[in-house]
C-alpha positions as CSV (number, residue, x, y, z in Angstrom):
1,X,0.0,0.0,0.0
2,X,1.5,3.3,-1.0
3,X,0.9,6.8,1.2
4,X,-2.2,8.7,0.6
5,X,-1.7,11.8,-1.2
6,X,-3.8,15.0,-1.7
7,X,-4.1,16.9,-4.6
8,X,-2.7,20.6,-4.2
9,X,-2.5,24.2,-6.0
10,X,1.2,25.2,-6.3
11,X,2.3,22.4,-4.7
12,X,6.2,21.7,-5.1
13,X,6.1,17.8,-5.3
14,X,5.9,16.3,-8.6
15,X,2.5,16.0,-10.5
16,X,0.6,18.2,-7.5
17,X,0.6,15.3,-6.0
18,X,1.8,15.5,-1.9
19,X,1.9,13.2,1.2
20,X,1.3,16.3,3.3
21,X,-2.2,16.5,4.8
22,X,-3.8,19.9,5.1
23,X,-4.6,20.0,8.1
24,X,-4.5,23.3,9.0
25,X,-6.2,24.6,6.0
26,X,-3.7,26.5,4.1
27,X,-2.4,25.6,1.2
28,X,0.9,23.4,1.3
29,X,3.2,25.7,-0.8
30,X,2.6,28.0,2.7
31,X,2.7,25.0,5.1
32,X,6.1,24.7,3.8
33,X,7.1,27.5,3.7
34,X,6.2,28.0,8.0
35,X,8.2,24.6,8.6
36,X,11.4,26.0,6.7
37,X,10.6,29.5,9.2
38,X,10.6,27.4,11.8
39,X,13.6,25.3,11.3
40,X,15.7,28.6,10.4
41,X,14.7,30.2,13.9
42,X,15.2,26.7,16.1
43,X,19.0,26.8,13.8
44,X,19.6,30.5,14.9
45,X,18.6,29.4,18.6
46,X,20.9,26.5,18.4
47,X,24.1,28.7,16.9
48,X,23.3,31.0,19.8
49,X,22.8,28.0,22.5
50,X,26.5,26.7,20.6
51,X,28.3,30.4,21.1
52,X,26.7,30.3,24.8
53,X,28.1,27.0,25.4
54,X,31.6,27.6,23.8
55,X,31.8,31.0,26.2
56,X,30.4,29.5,29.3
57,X,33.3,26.6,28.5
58,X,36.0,28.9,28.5
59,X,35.0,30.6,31.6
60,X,34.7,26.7,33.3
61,X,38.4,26.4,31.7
62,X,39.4,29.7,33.8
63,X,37.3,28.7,36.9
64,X,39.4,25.8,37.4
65,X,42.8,27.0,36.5
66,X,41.6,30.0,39.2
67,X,40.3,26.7,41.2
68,X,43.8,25.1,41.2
69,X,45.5,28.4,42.5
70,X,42.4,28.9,44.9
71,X,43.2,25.8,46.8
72,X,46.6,26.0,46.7
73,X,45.6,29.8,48.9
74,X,42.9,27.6,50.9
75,X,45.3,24.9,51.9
76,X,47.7,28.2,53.2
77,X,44.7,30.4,54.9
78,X,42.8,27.8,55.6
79,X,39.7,29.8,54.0
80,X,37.0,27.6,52.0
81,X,35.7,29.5,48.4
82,X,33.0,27.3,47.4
83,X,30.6,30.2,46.7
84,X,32.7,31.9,44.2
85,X,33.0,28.5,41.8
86,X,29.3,27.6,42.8
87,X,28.6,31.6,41.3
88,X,30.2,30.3,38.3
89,X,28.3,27.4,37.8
90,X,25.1,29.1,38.3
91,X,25.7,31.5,35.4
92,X,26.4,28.5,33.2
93,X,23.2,26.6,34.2
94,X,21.1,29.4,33.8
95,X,22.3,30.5,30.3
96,X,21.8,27.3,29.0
97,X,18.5,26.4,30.3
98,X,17.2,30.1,29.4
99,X,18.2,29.4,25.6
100,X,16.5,25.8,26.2
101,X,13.7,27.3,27.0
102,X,13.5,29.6,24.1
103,X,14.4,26.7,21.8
104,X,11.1,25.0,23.3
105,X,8.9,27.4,22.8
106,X,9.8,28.3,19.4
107,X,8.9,24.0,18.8
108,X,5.9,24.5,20.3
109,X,4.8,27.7,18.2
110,X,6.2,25.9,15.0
111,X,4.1,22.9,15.2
């Protein structure tokens, strides 16, 4: 059994023949055309989730070198810094889960 297909004006499958089902009433040249919006947008929010992630990984990379020197000080003073690298790891969690956020929205709106 072959996939049910719908005849469509403009459609850009062969023969106006489509495996797309209208389901929201508008014609599938501009059902299309919404997906590809969406997917564009979820891409931007990924490159911007990626240069997030890359920047948030550098300033892990400091945290520790600082980390390493930090307890080297601690083991001398005796003085515990767990807030300032729990600070740190905040900011990184927070980013992220902001920009997931966004990304799940923009899925919800696009479907």
């Amino acid at each position: 059994m072959g996939r049910k297909t719908w005849s469509c004006v403009g459609c850009i499958h062969k023969k106006g023949k489509c495996h797309l089902p209208v389901a929201s009433g508008l014609p599938h040249a501009e059902l299309l055309r919404q997906q590809v919006e969406a997917s564009r947008e979820n891409g931007d929010l990924l490159r911007e989730l990626l240069g997030v992630v890359m920047e948030q990984t550098t300033l892990i990379r400091e945290l520790l070198e600082e980390t390493k020197e930090i307890r080297v000080e601690s083991r001398k003073s005796g003085k515990l810094t767990r807030s300032y690298i729990q600070d740190g790891v905040d900011s990184v969690t927070k980013s992220v889960i902001d920009i997931g956020d966004r990304l799940m929205l923009n899925g919800n709106a696009s479907t």
